[in-house]
GUKOL-228129 format. One line per field, with one value per residue (C-alpha): chain; residue in three letters; residue number from 1; x, y, z. Coordinates in steps of 0.001 Angstrom, whole numbers, plus 500000, padded with zeros to 6 digits. Example, Ala and Ser with C-alpha at 12.3 -4.5 7.8 and 13.67 -1.06 7.14 Angstrom:
<rs>
chain = [A / A]
resn = [ala / ser]
resi = [1 / 2]
u = [512300 / 513670]
v = [495500 / 498940]
w = [507800 / 507140]
</rs>
This chain:
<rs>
chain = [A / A / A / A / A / A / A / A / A / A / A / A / A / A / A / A / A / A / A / A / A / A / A / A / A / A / A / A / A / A / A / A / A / A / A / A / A / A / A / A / A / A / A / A / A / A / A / A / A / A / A / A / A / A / A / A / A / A / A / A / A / A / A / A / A / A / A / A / A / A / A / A / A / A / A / A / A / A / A / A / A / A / A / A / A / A / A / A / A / A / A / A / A / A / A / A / A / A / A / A / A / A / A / A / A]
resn = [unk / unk / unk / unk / unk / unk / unk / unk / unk / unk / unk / unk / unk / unk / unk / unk / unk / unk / unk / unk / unk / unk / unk / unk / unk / unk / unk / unk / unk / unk / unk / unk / unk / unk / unk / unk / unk / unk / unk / unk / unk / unk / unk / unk / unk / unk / unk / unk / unk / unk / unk / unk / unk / unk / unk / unk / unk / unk / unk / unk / unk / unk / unk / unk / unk / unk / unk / unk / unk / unk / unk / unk / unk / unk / unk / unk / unk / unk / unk / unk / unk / unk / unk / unk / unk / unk / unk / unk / unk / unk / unk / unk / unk / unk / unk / unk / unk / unk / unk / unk / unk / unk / unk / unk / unk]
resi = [1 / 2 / 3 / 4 / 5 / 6 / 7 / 8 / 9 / 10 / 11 / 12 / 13 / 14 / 15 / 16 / 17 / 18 / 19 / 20 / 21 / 22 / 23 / 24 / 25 / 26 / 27 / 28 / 29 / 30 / 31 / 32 / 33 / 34 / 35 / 36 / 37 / 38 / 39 / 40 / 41 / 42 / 43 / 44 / 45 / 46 / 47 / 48 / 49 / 50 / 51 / 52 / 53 / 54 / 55 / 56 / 57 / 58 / 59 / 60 / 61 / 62 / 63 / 64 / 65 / 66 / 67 / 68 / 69 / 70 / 71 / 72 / 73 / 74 / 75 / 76 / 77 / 78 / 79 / 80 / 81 / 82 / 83 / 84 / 85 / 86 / 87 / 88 / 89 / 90 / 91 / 92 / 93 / 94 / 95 / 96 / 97 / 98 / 99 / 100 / 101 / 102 / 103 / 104 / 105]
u = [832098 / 830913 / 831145 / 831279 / 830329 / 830573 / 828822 / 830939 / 829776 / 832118 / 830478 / 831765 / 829023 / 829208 / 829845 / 827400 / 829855 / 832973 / 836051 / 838624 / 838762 / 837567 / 840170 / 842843 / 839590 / 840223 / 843988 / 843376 / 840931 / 843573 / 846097 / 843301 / 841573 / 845498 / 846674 / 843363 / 842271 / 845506 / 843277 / 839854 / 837338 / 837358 / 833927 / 833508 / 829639 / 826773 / 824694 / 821353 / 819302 / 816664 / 817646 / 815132 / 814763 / 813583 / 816479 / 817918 / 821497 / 823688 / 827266 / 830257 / 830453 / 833087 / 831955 / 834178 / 833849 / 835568 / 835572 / 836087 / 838829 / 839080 / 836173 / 837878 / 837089 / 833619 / 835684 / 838231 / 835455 / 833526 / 837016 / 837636 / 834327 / 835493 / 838191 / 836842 / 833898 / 836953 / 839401 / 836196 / 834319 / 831143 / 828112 / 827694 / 828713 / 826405 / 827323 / 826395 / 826637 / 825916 / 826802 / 828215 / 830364 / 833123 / 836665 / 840255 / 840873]
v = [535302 / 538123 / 538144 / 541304 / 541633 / 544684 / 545530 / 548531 / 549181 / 550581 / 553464 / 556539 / 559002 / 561545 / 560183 / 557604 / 555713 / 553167 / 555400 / 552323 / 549254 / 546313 / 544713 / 547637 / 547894 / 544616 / 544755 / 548406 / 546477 / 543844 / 545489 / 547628 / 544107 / 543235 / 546516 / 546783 / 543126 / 540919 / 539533 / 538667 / 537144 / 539036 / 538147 / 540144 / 540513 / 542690 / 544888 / 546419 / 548966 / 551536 / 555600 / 557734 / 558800 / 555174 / 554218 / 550928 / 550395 / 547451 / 547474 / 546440 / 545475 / 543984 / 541785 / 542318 / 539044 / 539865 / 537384 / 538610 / 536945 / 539711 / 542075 / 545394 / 544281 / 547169 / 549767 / 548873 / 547816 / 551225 / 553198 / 550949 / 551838 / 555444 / 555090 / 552732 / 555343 / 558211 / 556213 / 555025 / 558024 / 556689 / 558205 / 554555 / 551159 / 548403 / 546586 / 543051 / 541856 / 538106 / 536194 / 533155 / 529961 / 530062 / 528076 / 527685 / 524077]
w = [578112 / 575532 / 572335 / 570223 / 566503 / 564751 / 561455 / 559664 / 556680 / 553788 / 552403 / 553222 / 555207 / 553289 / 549505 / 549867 / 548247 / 548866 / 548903 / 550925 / 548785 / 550470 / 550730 / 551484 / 554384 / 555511 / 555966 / 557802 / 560033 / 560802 / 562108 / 564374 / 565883 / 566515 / 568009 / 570528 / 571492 / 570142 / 567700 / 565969 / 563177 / 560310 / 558009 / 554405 / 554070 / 552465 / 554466 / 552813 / 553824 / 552368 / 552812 / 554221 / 550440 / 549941 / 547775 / 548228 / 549161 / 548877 / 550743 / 551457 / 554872 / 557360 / 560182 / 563005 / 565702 / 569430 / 572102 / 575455 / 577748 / 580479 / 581740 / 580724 / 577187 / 577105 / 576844 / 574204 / 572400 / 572709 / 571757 / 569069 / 567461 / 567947 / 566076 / 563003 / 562709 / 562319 / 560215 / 557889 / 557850 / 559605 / 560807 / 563206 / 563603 / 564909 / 567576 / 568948 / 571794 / 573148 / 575970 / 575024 / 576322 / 574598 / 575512 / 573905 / 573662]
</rs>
């Protein structure tokens, strides 16, 4: 089994800045993780990273956690990207992924 975790930062791409309130971001994200995979873990974190103009940047950053119970999973993921990167104005969105053993008990 796979497991997926996304990193998608808040800030918008071109504003440099947090136009989707973090929590209005979080219910937006809900209802996508339901709609595409039936569910998944939803973490609120804080991604940093330095610009290429050296300034520093702390953000708001959801942590998006997708197990994989079937094998066509790659794909959903890959579209699902697409569309968080459209609907949150994002130049990228990191992506994990792990094998792991995983079970429902």
């Amino acid at each position: 089994m796979k497991r997926y975790t996304l990193y998608l930062g808040l800030n918008d791409k071109d504003t440099k800045t947090q136009k989707i309130d973090t929590v209005e971001a979080y219910k937006i994200c809900e209802n996508m993780c339901a709609d595409f995979f039936g569910g998944a873990t939803i973490f609120s974190a804080k991604g940093i990273y330095k610009h290429d103009d050296n300034t520093i940047v702390i953000e708001n950053t959801l942590r998006i956690e997708i197990l994989e119970f079937d094998t066509s999973i790659y794909e959903r993921v890959r579209d699902f990207v697409g569309t968080l990167k459209s609907v949150f104005n994002q130049e990228s969105v990191a992506v994990q992924i792990e094998q792991v053993n995983s079970e429902l008990w």
